[in-house]
C-alpha positions in Angstrom: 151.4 82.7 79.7 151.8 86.5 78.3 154.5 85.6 76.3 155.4 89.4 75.4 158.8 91.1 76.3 158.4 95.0 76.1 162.0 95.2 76.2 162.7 93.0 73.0 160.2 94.5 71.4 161.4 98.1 71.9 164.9 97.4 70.3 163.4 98.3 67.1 161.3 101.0 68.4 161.7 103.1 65.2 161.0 100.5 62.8 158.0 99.1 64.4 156.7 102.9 64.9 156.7 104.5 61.5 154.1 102.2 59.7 152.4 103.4 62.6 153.1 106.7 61.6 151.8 106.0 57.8 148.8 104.8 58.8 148.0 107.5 61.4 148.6 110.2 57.7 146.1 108.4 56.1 142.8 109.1 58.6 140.5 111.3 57.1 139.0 112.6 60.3 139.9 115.7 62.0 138.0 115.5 65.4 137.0 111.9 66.4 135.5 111.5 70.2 135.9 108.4 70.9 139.3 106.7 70.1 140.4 103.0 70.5 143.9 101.3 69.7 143.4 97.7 69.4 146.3 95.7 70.4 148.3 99.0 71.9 151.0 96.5 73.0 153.2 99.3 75.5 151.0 102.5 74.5 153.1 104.1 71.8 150.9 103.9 68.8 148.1 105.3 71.5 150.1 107.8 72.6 150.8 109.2 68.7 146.4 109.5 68.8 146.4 111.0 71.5 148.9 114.0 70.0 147.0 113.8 67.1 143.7 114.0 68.6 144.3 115.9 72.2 140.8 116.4 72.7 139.6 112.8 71.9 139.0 109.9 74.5 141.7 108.0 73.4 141.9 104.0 75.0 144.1 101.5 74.9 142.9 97.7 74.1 145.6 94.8 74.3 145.6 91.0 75.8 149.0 91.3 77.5 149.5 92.4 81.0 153.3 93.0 80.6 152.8 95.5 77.6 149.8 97.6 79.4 152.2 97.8 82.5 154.7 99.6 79.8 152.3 101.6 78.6 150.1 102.5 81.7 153.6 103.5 83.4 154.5 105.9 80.6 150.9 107.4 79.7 149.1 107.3 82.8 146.9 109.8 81.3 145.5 107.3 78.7 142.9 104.9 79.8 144.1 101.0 79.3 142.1 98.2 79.1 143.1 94.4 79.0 141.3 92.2 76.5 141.2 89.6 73.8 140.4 91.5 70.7 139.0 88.6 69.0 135.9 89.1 71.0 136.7 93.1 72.2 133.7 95.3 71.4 133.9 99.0 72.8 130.8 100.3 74.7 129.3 102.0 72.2 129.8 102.5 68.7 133.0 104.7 68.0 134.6 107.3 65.5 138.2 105.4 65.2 139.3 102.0 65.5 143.1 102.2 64.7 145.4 98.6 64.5 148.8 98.4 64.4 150.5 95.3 63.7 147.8 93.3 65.8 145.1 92.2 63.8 147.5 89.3 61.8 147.3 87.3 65.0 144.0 86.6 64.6 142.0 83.8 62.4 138.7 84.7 60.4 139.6 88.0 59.1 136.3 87.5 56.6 134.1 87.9 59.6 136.5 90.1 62.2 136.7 92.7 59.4 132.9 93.1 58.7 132.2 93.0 63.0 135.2 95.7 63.7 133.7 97.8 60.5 130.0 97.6 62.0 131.6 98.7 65.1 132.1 102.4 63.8 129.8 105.0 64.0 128.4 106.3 60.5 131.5 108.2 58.6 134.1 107.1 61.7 136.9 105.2 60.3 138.4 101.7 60.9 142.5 101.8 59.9 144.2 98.7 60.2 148.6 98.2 59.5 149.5 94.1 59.5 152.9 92.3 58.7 152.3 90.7 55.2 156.0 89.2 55.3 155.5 85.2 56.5 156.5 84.3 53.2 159.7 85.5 53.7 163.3 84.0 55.3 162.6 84.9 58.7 159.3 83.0 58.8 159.7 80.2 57.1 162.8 79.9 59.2 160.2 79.5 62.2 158.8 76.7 60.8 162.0 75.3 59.7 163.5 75.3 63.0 160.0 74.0 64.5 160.1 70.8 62.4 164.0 70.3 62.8 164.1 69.0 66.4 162.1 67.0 69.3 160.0 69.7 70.3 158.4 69.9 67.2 155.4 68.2 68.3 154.8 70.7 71.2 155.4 74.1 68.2 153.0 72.5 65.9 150.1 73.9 67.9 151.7 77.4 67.9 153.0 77.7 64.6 150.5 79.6 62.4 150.8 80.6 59.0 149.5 84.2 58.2 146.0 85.1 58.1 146.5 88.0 56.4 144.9 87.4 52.6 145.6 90.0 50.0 144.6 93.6 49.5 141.5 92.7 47.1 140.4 90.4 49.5 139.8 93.2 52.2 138.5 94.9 49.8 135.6 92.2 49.1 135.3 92.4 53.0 134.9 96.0 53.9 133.2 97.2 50.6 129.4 96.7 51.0 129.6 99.1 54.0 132.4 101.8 53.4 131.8 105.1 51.9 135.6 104.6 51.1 138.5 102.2 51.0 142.5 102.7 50.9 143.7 99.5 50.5 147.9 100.0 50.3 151.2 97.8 50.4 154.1 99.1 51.6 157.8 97.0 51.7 160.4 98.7 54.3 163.6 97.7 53.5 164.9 98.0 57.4 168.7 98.4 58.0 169.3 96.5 60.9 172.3 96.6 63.3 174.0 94.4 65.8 174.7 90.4 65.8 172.0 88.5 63.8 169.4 91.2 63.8 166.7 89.6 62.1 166.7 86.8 65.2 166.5 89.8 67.7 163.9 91.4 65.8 161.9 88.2 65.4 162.5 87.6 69.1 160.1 90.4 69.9 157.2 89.3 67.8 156.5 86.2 65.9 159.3 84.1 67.6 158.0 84.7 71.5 155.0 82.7 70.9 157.0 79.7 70.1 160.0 80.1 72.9 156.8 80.5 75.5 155.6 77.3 74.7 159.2 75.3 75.5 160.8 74.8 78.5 164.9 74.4 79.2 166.6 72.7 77.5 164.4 73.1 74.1 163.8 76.7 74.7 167.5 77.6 74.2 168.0 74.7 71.8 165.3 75.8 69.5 165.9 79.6 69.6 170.0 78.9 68.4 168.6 76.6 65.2 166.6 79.3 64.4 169.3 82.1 64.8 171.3 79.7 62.7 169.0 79.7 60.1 168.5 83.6 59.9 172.0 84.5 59.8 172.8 82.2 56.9 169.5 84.2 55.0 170.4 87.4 56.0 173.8 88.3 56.0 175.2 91.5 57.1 176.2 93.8 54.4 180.1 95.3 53.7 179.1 98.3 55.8 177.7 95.8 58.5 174.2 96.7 58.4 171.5 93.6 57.7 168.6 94.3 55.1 165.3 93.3 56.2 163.0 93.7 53.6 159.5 94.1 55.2 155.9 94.0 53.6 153.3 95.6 55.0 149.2 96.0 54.6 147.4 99.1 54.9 143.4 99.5 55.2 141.5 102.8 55.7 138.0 101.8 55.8 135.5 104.5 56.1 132.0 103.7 57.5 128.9 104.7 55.1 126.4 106.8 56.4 123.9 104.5 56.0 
């Protein structure tokens, strides 16, 4: 079941764009050929390449139909391509491989890391953004909510704490075959508005996983001790906004020449 919702995700377009944005300022390359978002989601980190790089053959990688409808419908001159990144390789051996917010939903990052690295050309570049915040109130509240009623037995499966190890780890990973490393944390502290933002922003990402795997009545049942949970850890402020502090890994792995 593609459990992503382009529309909930896009309620906090802005927020989930500029790490995006970071990442792209960081790539040391000023006229890559061959292009590749992995986990493009609805195309708008793709599109950002592809004004970046106009004359580069930008494409488009992601597992969810729903999201490559989005972004096929609103870039229809960007090539799209549906597939599992954990076992994605691109014809031939390419000058970018760009991530955002994608990789963290896969296991073995000691031996994806290594495999996407060897799949860039000599000096191309492999740039990678992931969530580092499942330590924090709005994950744990997951898990919370997960063990707190009688469909925890059918979230156990789903629930998965974070793959995502810290920056000198990735280092140890990437080293023996980049020329260069940027290894970076970042922590956003979002201002979020509306009713229990937090739940709504979660509802986009880490929580649709879990609600695809319920059916009525557990779905809703599930989703409201969860919302209960996040609105007790994240109030809104006096001037109504919510703080959502947000932690964030950078890589910018450049490939040795030999």
């Amino acid at each position: 079941m593609d459990a992503w919702n382009p529309t909930q995700y896009h309620r906090f377009a802005d927020a989930r764009l500029r790490p995006a944005i970071d990442l792209l300022a960081r790539i040391p390359l000023e006229a890559p050929a061959a292009v590749f978002d992995l986990g493009c989601g609805s195309g708008r980190t793709t599109g950002l390449l592809a004004r970046r790089w106009p004359k580069a053959r930008i494409t488009g990688v992601d597992s969810s139909g729903k999201m490559l409808a989005e972004a096929r419908k609103d870039y229809p001159g960007i090539e799209f391509v549906e597939a599992d990144l954990a076992g994605w390789s691109p014809p031939a051996a390419v000058d970018l491989l760009f991530s955002n917010a994608a990789l963290h939903w896969l296991d073995g990052h000691a031996r994806l890391f290594p495999r996407l690295l060897g799949l860039v050309k000599p000096g191309g570049v492999l740039a990678v953004q992931m969530p580092q915040n499942h330590d924090q109130p709005s994950h744990r509240a997951l898990i919370a909510a997960a063990e707190a009623g009688p469909w925890a037995q059918r979230l156990r499966p789903v629930l998965r704490p974070s793959p995502v190890s810290g920056p000198a780890d990735y280092y140890a990973m990437l080293a023996p075959e980049a020329a260069q490393l940027d290894i970076w944390q970042t922590t956003y502290l979002q201002q979020l508005e509306g009713q229990n933002p937090v739940a709504e922003w979660t509802k986009g990402t880490a929580l649709s996983p879990l609600l695809a795997a319920l059916e009525e009545p557990d779905r809703t049942a599930f989703e409201n001790a969860y919302r209960a949970l996040v609105a007790k850890a994240y109030p809104p402020e006096s001037d109504g906004k919510t703080l959502f502090p947000f932690r964030r890994l950078f890589i910018v792995a450049r490939r040795s020449d030999g």
